[in-house]
C-alpha positions in Angstrom: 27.0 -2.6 25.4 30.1 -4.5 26.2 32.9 -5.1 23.4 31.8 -7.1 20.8 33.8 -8.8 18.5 32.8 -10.5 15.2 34.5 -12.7 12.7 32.7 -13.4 9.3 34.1 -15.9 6.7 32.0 -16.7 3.7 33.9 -19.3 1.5 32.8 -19.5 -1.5 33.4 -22.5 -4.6 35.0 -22.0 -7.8 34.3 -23.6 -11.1 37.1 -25.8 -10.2 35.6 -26.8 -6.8 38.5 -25.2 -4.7 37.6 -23.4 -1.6 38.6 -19.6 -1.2 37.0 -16.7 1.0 34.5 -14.6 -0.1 34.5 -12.1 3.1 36.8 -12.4 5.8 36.9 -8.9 8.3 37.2 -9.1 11.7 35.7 -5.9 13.9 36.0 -5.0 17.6 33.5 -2.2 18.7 32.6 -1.3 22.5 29.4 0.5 21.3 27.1 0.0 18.6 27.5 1.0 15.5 24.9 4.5 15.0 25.4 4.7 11.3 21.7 3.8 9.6 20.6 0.9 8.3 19.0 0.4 4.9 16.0 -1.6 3.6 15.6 -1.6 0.0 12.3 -3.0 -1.6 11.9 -3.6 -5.3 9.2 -4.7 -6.5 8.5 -6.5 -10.2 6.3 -5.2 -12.9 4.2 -3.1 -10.4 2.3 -0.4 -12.0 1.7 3.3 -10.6 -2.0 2.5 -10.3 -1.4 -0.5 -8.0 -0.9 1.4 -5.1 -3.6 2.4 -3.2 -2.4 5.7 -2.3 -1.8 6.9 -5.7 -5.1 5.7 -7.0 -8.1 5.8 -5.0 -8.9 3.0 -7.3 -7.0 0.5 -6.1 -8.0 -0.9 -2.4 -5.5 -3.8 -1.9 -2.2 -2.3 -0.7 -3.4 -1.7 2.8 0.2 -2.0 4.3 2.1 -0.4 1.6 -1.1 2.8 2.5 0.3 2.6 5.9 3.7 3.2 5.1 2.8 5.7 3.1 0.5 7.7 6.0 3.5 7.6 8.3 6.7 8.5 5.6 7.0 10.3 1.9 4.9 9.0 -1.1 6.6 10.1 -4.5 4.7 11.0 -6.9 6.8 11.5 -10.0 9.2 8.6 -9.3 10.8 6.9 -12.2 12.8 3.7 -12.9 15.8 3.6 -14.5 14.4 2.0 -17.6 11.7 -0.3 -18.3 12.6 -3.8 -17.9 13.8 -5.9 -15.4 17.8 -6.3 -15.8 18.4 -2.5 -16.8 16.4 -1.2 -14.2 18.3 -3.5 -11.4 21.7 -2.5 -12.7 21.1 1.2 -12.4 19.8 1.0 -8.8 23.0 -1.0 -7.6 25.3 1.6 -9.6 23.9 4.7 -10.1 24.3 4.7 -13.7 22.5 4.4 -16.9 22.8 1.7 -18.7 24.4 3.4 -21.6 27.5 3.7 -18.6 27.3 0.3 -16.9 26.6 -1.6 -20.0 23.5 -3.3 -19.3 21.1 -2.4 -21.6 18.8 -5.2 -21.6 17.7 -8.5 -19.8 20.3 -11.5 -19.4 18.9 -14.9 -20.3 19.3 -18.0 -18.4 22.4 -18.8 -20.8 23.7 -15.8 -21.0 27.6 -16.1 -20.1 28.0 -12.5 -18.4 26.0 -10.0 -16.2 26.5 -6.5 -14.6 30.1 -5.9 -15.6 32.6 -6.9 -13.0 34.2 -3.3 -12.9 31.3 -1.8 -11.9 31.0 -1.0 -8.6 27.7 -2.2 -6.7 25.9 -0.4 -3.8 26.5 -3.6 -1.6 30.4 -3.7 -2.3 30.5 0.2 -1.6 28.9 -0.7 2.1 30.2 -4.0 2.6 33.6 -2.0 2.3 32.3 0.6 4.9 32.2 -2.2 7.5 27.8 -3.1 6.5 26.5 -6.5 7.0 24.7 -6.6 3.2 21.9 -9.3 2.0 20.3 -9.5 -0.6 16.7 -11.9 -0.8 14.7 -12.7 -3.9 15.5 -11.8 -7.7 19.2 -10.9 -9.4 19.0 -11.1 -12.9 22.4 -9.3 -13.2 24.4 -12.4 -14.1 24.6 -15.9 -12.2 27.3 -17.4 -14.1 31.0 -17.7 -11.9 31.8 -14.0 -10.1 28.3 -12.3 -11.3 26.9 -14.2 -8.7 25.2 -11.8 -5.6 28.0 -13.1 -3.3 30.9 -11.9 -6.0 28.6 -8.5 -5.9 29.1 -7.3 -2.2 26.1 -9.3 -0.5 27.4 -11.4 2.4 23.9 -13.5 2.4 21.7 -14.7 -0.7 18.7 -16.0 -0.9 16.7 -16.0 -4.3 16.4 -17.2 -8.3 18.8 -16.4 -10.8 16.1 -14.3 -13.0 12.8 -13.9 -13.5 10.4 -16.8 -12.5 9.1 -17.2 -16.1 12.8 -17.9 -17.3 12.4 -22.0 -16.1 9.4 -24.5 -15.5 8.2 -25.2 -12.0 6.2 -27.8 -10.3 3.3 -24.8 -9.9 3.1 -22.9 -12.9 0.8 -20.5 -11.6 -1.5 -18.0 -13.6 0.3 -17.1 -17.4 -0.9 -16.1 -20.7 -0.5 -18.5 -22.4 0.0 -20.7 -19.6 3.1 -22.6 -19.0 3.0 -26.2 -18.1 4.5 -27.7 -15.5 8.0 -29.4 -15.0 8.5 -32.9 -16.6 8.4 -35.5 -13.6 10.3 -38.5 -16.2 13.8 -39.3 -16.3 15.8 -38.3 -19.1 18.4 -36.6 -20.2 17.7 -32.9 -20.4 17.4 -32.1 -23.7 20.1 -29.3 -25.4 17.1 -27.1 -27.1 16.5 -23.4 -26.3 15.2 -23.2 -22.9 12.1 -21.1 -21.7 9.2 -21.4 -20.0 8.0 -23.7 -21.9 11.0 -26.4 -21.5 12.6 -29.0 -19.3 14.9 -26.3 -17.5 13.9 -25.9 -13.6 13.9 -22.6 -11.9 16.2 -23.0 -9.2 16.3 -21.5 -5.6 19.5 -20.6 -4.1 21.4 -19.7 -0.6 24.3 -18.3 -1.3 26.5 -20.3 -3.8 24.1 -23.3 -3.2 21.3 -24.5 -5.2 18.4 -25.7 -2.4 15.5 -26.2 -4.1 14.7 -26.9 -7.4 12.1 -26.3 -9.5 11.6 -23.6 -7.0 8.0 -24.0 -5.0 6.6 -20.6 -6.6 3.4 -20.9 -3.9 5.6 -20.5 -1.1 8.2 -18.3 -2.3 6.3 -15.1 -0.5 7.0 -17.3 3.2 10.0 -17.8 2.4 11.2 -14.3 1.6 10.0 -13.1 4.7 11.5 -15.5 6.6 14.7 -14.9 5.3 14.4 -10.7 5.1 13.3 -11.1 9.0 15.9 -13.3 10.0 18.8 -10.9 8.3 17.3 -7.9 10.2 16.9 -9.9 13.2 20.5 -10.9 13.6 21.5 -7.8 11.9 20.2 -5.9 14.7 21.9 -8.0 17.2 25.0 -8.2 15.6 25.7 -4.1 16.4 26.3 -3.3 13.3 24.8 -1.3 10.4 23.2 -3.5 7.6 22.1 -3.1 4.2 19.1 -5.7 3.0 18.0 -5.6 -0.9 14.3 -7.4 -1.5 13.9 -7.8 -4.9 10.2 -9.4 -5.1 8.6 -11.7 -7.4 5.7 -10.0 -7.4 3.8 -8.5 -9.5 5.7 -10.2 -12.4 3.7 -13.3 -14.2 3.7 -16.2 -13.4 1.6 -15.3 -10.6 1.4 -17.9 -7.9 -1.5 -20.0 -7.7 -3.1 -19.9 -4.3 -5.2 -22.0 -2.8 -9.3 -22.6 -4.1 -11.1 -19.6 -2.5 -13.8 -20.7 -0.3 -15.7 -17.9 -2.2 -15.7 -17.7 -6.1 -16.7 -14.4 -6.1 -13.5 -13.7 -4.5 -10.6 -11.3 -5.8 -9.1 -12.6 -9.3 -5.2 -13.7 -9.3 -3.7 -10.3 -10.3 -5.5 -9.2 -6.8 -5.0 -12.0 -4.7 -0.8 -11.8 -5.3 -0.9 -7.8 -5.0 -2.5 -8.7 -1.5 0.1 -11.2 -0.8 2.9 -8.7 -1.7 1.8 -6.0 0.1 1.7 -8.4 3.7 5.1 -9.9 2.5 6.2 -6.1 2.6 4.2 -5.2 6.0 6.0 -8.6 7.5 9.3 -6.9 6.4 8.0 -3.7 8.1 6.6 -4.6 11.1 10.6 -6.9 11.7 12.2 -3.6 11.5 9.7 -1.4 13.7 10.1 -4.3 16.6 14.0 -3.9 16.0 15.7 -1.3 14.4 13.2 1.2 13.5 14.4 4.6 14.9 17.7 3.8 12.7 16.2 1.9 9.6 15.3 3.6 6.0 13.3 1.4 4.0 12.8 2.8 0.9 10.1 1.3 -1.8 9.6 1.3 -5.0 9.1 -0.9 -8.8 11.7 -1.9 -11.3 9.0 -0.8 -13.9 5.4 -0.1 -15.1 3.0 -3.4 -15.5 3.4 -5.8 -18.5 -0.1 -4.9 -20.3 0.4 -8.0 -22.9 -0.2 -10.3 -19.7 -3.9 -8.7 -20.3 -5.7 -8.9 -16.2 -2.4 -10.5 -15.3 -1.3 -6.8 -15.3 -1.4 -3.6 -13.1 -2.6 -0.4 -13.4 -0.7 2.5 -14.8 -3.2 4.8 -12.9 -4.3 8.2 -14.8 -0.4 7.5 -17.4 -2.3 5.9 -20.4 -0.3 6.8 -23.1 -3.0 7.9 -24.8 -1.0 8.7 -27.8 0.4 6.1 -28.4 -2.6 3.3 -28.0 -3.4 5.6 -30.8 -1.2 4.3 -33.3 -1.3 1.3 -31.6 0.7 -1.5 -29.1 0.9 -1.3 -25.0 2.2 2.0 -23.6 3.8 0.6 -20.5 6.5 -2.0 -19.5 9.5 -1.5 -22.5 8.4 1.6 -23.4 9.5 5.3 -21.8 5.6 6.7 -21.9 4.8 7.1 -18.2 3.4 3.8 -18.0 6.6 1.9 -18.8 9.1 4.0 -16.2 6.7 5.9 -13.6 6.8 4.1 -10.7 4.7 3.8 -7.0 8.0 4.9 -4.4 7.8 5.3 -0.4 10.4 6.3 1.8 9.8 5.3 5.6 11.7 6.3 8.6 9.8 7.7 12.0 11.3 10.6 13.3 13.2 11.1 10.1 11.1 11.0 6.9 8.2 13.5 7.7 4.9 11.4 7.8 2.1 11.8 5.3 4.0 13.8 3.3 3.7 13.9 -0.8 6.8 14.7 -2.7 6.6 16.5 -5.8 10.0 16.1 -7.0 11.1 14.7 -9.8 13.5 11.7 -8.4 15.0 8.2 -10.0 15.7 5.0 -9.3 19.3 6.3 -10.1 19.0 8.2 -6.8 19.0 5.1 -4.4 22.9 4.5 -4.4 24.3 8.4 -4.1 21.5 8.9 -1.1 22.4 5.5 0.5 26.4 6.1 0.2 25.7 9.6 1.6 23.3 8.5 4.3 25.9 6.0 5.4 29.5 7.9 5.0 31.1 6.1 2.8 32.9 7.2 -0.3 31.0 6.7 -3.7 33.3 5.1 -6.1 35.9 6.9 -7.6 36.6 7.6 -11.4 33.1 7.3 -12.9 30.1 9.7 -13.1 26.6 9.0 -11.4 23.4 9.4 -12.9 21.7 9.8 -10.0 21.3 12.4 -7.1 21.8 12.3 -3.4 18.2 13.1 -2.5 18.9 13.3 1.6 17.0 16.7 1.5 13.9 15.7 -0.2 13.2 12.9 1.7 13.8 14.6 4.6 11.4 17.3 3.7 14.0 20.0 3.4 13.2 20.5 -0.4 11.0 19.7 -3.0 14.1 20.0 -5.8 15.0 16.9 -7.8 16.4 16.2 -10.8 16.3 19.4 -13.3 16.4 16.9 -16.5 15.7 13.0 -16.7 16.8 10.8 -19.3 14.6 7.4 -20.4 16.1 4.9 -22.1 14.5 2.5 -24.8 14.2 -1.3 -23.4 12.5 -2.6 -26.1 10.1 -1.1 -27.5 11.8 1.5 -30.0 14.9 2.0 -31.1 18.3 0.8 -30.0 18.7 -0.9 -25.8 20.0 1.8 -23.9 19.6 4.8 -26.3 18.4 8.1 -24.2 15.6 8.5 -26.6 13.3 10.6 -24.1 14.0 13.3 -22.3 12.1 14.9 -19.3 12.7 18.8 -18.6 10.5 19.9 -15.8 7.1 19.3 -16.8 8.1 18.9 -20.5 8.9 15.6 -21.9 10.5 15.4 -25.7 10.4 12.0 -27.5 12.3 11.1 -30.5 11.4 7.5 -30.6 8.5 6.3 -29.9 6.5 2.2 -30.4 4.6 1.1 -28.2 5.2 -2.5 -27.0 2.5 -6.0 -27.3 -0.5 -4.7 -25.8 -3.3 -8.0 -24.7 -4.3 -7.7 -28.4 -0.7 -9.0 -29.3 -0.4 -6.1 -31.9 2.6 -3.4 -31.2 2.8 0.3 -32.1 5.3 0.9 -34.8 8.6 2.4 -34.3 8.8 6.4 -34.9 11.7 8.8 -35.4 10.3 12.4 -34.8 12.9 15.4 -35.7 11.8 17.5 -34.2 10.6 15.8 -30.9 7.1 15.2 -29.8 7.1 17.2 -26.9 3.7 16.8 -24.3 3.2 18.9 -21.1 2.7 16.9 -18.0 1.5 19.3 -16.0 -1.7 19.4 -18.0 -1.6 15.8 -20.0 -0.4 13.6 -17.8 -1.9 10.8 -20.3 0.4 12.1 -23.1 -2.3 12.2 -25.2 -2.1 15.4 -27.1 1.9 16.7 -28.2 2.2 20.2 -27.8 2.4 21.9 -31.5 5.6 22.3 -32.9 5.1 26.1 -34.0 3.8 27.0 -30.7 6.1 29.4 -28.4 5.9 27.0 -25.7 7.5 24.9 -27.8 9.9 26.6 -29.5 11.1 28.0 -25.8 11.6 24.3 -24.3 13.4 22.6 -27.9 16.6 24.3 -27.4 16.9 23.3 -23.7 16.0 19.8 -24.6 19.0 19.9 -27.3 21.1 21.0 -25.1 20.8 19.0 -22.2 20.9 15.6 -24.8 23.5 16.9 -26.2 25.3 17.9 -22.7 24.8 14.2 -21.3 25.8 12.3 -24.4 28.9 14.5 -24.5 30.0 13.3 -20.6 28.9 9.7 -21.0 31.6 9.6 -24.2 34.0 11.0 -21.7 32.8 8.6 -18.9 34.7 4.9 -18.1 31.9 3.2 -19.7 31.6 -0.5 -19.3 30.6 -3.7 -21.6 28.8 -6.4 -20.8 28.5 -9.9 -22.3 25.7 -10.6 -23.8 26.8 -14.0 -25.4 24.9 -17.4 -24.5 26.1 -20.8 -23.8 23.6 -23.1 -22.8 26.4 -24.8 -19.9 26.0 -21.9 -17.9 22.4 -22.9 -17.2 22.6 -23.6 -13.3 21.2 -27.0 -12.6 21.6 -28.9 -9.1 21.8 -32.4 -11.0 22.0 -32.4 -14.7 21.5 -36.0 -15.0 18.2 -35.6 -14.2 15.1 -33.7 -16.1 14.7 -30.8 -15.0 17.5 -30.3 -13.2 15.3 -31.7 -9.7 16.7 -32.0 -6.3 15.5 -31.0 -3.3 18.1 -29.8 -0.8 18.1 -29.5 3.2 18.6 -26.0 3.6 21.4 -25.1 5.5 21.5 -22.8 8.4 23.7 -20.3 6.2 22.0 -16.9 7.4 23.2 -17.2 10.8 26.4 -19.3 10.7 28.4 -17.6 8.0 26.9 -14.2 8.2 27.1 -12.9 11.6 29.6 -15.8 13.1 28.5 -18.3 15.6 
């Protein structure tokens, strides 16, 4: 390859409306860069049972089965935490939220997002001379520099937050349903804004609002244009790249498809799992045709299904939480039984990741950015301590060793956002909070302090249905080591650089193209920003 010289200015708009760059390197190279590329898949509110090969149940995830006969299924695979913002935070750090201070989900007002001071997986690459993009869902702050383009990404393409946080044109399939945008003019109106109000879901590339309500129907298309084109020119361009793909699916609102021709056909929670599993067999098939003998793509969920969206929801598989829907509420989504964190995860690279391989070990969400860093040879951040592990040799089948302890947060359910109120040793896992979340029935579980912890073994009760008893010696030989490790962990995060974020809400931070107008509607000409301001003409 001859030499090959790029020049990549993003500019970017202040509140003000002044011009200034967001990116401006300039890189001479006579060969291509060999340094791997990364494709990172995160899906929304998928449960454990959804994917066909974990549950033989489940026979709609035929591309995601694929991917899994030719790379690394993990079986014990958690998220961070159990809702949406937490869990998207900890993957772009490496840290719990009790360290980078997200805790819990921004709102559409909400005036901050992932602290600035954190350091994000795209800015550690984008440093390390990557071309970074991320398509589909933030929800880590839209407001001035929490915006994806302040964050590391070069490219952006995707909504603020989740797709129930706004009205659109095509509501889709909700319980209770939400109605559709207001088509009159008016003034929007200053009440508190949800689903069920005049704010419009907007649709954005880069720092520019193109669409909005946002079309949810052909959002999928969309993402898969965009995630193809970005690998596409990425490939071309020589150099290594990172691409995030934060998914709509499985969360609710689920799109509405068309009328099938047969009525008997698959219900809507089906139909969208089918369309999310092509959407992620589109983005594999773009990276086989041109960068798969350097390419990881690594899949996996943000967390378990949302069981109050009754057969809106996914599966949790054989993790039923049997103890708690005992005592009552949903055992998934929010909560840290194995429902709520344990999620489906693939790894896929031919000729690297061994194929139709199962991996025991106990890995995290947490792991992504230390594996990533060390895949690429860059420098992880300095000054703050990581959660997470660099898994190389596990997902190369060199060893079957993850993490020794895990910690789950609450996100909802129980207890205080963030607090490590479960802790998994080996096969043991020790709860001193538990509530269960709103199960279909609306009810919730009540919240429970247990000293000493409930403490199940998942070798042998994988649906946490029966605690092991307290007098017991298994017991009594795994409490201390439980103590210890809490203990151990809650001692290093007081001695950590912990950050802060701002929670607070001010409804002018909503984004809205044109606030003149009800429901904030315009519908843009999308610009050709991918290839232009990206790679350079």
């Amino acid at each position: 390859m001859g030499c090959l010289s790029l020049k990549v200015l993003l500019v970017g708009v202040s509140l003000s409306g002044v011009l200034y760059p967001l990116v401006d390197f300039h890189i001479r190279a006579k060969t291509r860069d060999q340094r791997p590329n990364f494709v990172i898949i995160l899906a929304d509110d998928m449960g454990w049972g959804d994917l066909g090969a974990n549950w033989a149940e489940t026979k709609d995830t035929a591309n995601l089965d694929e991917m899994a006969s030719q790379g690394m299924r993990f079986e014990d695979f958690h998220a961070a935490a159990s809702t949406c913002s937490p869990s998207r935070a900890s993957l772009l750090t490496g840290r719990l939220g009790l360290r980078n201070g997200v805790t819990h989900n921004f709102a559409v007002t909400s005036v901050g997002g992932l602290p600035l001071n954190e350091t994000t997986l795209a800015e550690v690459l984008q440093q390390a001379g990557y071309v970074t993009g991320m398509i589909g869902k933030w929800h880590l702050g839209h407001h001035g520099s929490y915006h994806p383009n302040f964050r590391g990404f070069d490219y952006y393409f995707g909504i603020p937050y989740s797709h129930d946080m706004g009205c659109t044109d095509n509501p889709g399939y909700n319980k209770p349903p939400c109605p559709a945008c207001p088509r009159h003019d008016r003034p929007v109106s200053g009440h508190q804004r949800d689903c069920y109000s005049d704010l419009a879901l907007p649709l954005y590339e880069n720092l520019s609002i193109v669409e909005q309500p946002v079309n949810l129907s052909s959002l999928a298309q969309k993402y898969v244009e965009k995630a193809t084109q970005f690998i596409q020119h990425a490939s071309a361009s020589g150099r290594p790249f990172l691409l995030y793909v934060a998914l709509a699916h499985m969360h609710v609102p689920l799109p509405a498809a068309e009328p099938p021709a047969d009525p008997q056909g698959p219900g809507p929670y089906v139909a969208s799992l089918r369309e999310m599993d092509w959407l992620v067999g589109q983005i594999k098939d773009r990276v086989d045709h041109t960068a798969q003998e350097n390419t990881l793509l690594w899949f996996t969920g943000d967390n378990g299904p949302w069981a109050q969206k009754c057969e809106l929801a996914g599966s949790v598989g054989p993790f039923t939480g049997a103890w708690q829907t005992h005592q009552g509420g949903s055992p998934a989504k929010q909560t840290t039984w194995e429902g709520g964190h344990r999620v489906p995860a693939l790894a896929y690279w031919p000729g690297r990741v061994p194929a139709n391989v199962t991996s025991t070990a106990l890995l995290s969400m947490l792991d992504i950015f230390p594996t990533v860093v060390a895949l690429s040879g860059a420098s992880l951040p300095p000054g703050r301590h990581l959660d997470g592990l660099d898994v190389s040799d596990v997902i190369f089948g060199r060893s079957q060793i993850g993490h020794r302890v895990l910690f789950h947060p609450n996100s909802g359910a129980a207890g205080e956002y963030g607090a490590l109120q479960t802790v998994r040793l080996g096969p043991y896992k020790a709860f001193y909070i538990t509530g269960g979340a709103q199960a279909c029935d609306g009810h919730t579980g009540p919240e429970q302090h247990h000293e000493p912890p409930l403490i199940f073994n998942l070798d042998n009760d994988v649906a946490e249905g029966v605690p092991l008893p307290s007098g017991g010696a298994q017991y009594q030989a795994v409490l201390p080591k439980v103590r210890r490790a809490l203990a151990d962990i809650l001692r290093d995060i007081a001695g950590d650089k912990v950050s802060q974020a701002d929670y607070t809400h001010d409804p002018s931070v909503v984004p809205c193209c044109n606030p003149s107008r009800v429901a904030c509607r315009c519908q843009a000409k999308e610009q050709n920003f991918l290839q232009e301001e990206t790679f350079g003409h």
